[in-house]
C-alpha positions in Angstrom: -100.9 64.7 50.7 -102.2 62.0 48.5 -100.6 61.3 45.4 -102.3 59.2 42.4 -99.2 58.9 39.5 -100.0 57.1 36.1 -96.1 56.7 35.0 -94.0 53.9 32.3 -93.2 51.4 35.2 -92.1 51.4 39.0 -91.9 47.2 39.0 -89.5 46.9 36.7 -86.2 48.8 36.1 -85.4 46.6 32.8 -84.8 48.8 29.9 -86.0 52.1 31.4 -85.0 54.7 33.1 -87.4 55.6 35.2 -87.9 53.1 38.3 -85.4 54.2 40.0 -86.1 57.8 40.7 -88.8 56.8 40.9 -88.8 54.4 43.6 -86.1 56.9 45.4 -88.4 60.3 45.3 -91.9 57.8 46.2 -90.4 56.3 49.2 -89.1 59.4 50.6 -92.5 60.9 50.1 -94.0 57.8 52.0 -91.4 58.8 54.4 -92.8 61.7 55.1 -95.9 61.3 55.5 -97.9 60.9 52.0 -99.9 58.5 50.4 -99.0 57.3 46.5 -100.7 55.0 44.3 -98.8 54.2 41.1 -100.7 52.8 38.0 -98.9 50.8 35.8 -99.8 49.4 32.7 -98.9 45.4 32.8 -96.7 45.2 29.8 -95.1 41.3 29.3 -91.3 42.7 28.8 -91.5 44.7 32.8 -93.6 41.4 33.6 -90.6 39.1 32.6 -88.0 41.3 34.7 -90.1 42.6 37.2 -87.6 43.5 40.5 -89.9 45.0 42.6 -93.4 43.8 42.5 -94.5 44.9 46.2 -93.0 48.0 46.7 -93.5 48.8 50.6 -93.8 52.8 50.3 -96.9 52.8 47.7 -99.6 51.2 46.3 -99.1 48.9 43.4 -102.0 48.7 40.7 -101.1 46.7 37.4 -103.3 46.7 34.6 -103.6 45.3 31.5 -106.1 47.9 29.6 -106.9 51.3 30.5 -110.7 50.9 30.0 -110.7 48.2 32.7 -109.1 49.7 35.3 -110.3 53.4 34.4 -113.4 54.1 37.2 -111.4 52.7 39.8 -108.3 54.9 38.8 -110.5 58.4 38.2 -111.9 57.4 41.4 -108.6 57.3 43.0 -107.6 60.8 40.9 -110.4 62.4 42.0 -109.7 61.7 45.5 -106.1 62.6 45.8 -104.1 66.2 46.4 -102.6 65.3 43.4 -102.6 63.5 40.1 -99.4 62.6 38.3 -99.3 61.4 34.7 -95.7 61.0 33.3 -93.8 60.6 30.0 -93.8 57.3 28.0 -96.9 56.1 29.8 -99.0 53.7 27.6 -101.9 55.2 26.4 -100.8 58.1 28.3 -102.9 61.5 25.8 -106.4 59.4 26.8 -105.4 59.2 30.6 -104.3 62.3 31.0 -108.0 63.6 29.1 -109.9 61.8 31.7 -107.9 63.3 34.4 -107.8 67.3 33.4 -111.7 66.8 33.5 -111.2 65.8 37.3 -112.2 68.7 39.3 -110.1 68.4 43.0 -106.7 67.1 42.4 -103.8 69.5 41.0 -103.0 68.5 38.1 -99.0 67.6 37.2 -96.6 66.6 34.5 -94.1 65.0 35.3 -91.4 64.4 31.9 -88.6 62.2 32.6 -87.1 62.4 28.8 -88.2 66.2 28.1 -85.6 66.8 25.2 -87.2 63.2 23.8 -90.9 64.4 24.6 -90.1 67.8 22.5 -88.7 66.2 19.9 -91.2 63.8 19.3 -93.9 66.7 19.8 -92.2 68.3 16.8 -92.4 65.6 14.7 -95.5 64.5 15.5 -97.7 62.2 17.6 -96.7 61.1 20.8 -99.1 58.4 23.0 -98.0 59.7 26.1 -98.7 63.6 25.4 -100.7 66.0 22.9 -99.5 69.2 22.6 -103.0 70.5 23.5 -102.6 69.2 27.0 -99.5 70.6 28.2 -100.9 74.5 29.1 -103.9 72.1 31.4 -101.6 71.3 33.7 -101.1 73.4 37.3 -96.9 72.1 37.0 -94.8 70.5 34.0 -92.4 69.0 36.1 -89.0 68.5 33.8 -86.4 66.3 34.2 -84.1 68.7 32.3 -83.9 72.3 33.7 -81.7 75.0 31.7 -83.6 76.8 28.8 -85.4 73.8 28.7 -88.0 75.5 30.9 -88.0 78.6 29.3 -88.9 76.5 25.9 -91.2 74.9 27.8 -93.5 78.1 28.9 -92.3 80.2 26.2 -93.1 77.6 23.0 -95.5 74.8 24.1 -97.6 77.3 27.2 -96.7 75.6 29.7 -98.4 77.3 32.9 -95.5 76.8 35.0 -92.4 74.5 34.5 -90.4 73.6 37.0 -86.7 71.1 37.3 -87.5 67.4 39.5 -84.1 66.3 38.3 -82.6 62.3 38.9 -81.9 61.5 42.3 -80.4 58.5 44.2 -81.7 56.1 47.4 -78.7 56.3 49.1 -79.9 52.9 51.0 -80.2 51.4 47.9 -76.8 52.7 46.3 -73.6 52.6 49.1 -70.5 51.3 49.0 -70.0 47.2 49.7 -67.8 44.5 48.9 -66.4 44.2 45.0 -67.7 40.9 43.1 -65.2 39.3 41.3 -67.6 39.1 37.8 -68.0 42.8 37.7 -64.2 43.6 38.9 -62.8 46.3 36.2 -61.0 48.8 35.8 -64.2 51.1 33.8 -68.0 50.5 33.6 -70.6 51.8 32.1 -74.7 51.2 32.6 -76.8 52.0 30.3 -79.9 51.1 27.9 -79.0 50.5 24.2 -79.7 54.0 22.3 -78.8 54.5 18.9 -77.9 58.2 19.1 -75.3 57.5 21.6 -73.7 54.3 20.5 -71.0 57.3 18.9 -69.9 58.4 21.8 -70.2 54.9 23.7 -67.6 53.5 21.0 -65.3 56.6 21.3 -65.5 56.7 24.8 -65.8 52.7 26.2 -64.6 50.1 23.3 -62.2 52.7 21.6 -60.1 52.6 25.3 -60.8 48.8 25.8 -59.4 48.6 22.7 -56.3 50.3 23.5 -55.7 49.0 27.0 -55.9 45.4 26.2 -54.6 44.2 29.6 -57.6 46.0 31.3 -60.9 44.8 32.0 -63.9 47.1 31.0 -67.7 46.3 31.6 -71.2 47.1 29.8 -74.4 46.8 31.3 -77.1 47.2 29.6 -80.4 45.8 27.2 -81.3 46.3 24.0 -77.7 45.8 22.4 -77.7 44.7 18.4 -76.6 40.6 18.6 -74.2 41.6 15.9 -72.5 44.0 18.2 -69.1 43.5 18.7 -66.4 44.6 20.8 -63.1 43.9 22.4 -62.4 40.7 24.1 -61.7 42.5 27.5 -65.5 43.9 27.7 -67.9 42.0 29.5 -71.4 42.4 28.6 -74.0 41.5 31.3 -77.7 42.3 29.5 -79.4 43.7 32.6 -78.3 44.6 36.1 -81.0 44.9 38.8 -81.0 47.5 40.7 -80.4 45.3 43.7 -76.9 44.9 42.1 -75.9 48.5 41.1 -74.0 49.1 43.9 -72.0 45.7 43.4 -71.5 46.9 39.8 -70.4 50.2 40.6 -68.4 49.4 44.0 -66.3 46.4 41.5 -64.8 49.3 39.2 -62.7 51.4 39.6 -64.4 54.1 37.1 -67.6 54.1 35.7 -68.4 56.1 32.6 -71.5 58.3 31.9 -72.8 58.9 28.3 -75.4 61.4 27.1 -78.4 60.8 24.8 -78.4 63.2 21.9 -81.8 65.2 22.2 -80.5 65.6 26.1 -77.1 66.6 25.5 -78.0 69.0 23.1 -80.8 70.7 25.3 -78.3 70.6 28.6 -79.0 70.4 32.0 -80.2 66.4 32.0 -77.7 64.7 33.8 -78.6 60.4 34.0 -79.4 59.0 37.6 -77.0 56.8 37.0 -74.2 59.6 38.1 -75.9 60.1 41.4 -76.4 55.9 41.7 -72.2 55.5 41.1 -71.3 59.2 43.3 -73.2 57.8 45.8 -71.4 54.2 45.6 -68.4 56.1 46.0 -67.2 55.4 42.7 -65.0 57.8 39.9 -67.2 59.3 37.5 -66.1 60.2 33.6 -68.6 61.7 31.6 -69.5 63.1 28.3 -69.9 67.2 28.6 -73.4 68.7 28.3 -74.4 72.1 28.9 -75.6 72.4 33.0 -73.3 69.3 33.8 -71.2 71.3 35.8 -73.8 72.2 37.9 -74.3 69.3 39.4 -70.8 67.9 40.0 -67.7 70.7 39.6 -64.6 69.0 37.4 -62.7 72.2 38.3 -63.0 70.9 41.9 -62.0 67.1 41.4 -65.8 66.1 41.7 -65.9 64.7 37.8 -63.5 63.8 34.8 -64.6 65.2 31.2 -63.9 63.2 28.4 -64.0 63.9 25.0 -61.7 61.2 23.1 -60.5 58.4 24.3 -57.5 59.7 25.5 -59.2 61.4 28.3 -60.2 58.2 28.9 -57.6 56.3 29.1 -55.7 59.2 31.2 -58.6 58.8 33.8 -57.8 55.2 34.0 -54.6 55.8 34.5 -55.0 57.7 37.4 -53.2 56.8 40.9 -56.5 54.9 43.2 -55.4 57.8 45.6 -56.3 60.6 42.9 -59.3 58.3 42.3 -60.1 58.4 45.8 -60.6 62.0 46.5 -62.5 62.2 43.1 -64.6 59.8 44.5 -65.1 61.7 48.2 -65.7 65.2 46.9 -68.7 63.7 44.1 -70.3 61.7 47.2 -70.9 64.4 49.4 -71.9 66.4 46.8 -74.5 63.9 45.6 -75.5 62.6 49.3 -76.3 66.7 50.4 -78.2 67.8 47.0 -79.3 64.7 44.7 -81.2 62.3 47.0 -84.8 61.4 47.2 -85.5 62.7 49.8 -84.2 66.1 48.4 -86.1 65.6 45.7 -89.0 65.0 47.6 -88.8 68.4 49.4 -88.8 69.8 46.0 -91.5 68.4 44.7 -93.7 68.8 47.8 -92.6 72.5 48.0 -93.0 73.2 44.1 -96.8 71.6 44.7 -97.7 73.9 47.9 -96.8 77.1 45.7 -99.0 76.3 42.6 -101.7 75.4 45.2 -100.9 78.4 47.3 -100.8 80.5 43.8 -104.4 78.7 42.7 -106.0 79.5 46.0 -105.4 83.5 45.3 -106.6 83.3 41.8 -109.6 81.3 43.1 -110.0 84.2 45.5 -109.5 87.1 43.7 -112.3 85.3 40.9 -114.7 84.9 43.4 -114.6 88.5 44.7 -114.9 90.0 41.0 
């Protein structure tokens, strides 16, 4: 098949979320066989951190306006199986107009911050998306499954909805040698976001805090310069994803915490888990509804924390308990939440809707 995607950024994993399923799910669909182009608007804070301006398992196109680079990307649409806009794109409502008048290409969603996108819907405008749009499209593909999905057909008419959840490259994220800058004994990676600071205090600078003789890290943009926190946190601004697995295979633990609008809807769970499972690295997280269905803490796979005491127990931890922890989370993660899974996903959740369209388009043309 031939994909066209008009998405927030694939060059450049500063301050977003979404290169890096990205780049796992596209170059497992190159892998097998497909061809992706990826438009992305040329926005000077990616351009100042771009990590991966040549990807080898796409086509690249960079633009600075939509009007310049529209006839060349309709063309492109109008060519392709399928056409792909995504949440947060810039200018993202008048894309996706242009491309629900293209007659070939099925037509997808595809919301990497559904619980956001909703919110935002609710309140009001949102560039990327009109509510008007959403029952146009053949798939709504959602980064949060649960009820969301249900919310999504039953509330906003969603055609069909369907979970394309994070994933990991498991190339790009393994296990290699510690580096002595990000050695500690907890880390956590993450964007700035005001509606999690709470639980990233509780849960990170409230045990730092505590354990003075330990050494914590947070990575991560986007952090208030008045910020403070304990001297035994180290604060690197961004971490490439080049250096993940340097980050994650340096600490002992690494700590998950949940957005607000996610946590509340359930069943959202960060890439970041899947990055650090597949590292081979402890997890902790924050509890949302659905997390248990991707790793099992009844079965060792994940520690819950809800103060810093379950925290600070985790640290505590023998490296042997850690260990096992650490196993039973990888090969969960490395036999359901790869790229390539989610590439077989996404490939068998398109060959339905076009299957179902076909028997529409049949029984239409017989009455």
């Amino acid at each position: 098949m031939k994909f066209t995607i008009f998405g927030l950024s694939i060059s450049s994993s500063w301050g977003n979320g979404h290169a890096t399923p990205y780049r796992a799910i596209l170059k497992a669909l190159h892998g097998q066989g497909h061809q992706i182009t990826f438009f992305e608007k040329d926005v000077p804070y990616y351009a100042r951190h771009r990590d991966l301006a040549y990807p080898n398992f796409c086509k690249l196109v960079l633009y600075s306006d939509w009007s310049e680079i529209r006839t060349e990307a309709l063309r492109e649409s109008g060519e392709s199986d399928v056409a792909l806009c995504a949440s947060y794109c810039p200018e993202g409502a008048e894309i996706i107009d242009d491309v629900l008048d293209l007659p070939r290409p099925l037509k997808l969603f595809y919301d990497l911050d559904t619980p956001v996108t909703l919110a935002a819907l609710e309140r009001g405008k949102v560039e990327c998306l009109r509510a008007s749009q959403m029952p146009e499209f053949d798939l709504y593909l959602s980064f949060t499954g649960g009820g969301t999905l249900d919310e999504l057909t039953s509330h906003w008419g969603v055609q069909r909805a369907a979970a394309l959840y994070g994933c990991v490259d498991p190339d790009a994220h393994r296990s290699i040698a510690p580096r002595a800058e990000f050695m500690c004994d907890l880390s956590y990676m993450a964007t700035y976001a005001p509606d999690r600071q709470q639980k990233v205090s509780k849960l990170l600078l409230s045990p730092a805090a505590k354990l003075p003789s330990r050494k914590f890290v947070l990575a991560g943009s986007m952090y208030p310069a008045a910020m403070k926190w304990p001297n035994n946190v180290s604060h690197f601004e961004h971490v490439a994803p080049t250096e993940h697995s340097a980050l994650y295979s340096s600490s002992r633990l690494t700590l998950n915490v949940t957005r607000g609008d996610m946590s509340r809807w359930g069943y959202c769970p960060s890439g970041r888990l899947f990055e650090a499972a597949a590292c081979g690295t402890p997890l902790i997280s924050d509890w949302f509804e659905g997390l248990d269905t991707f790793f099992d803490p009844t079965a060792g796979e994940i520690v819950i924390a809800h103060e810093d005491n379950d925290v600070i127990a985790a640290i505590e931890l023998s490296d042997e308990e850690l260990a096992r922890m650490a196993r039973r989370a990888r090969e969960r993660t490395l036999s359901e939440h790869t790229g390539e899974q989610r590439a077989r996903e996404l490939v068998s959740a398109i060959e339905q809707v076009a299957s179902h369209s076909d028997v529409e388009r049949a029984r239409s043309e017989v009455a």
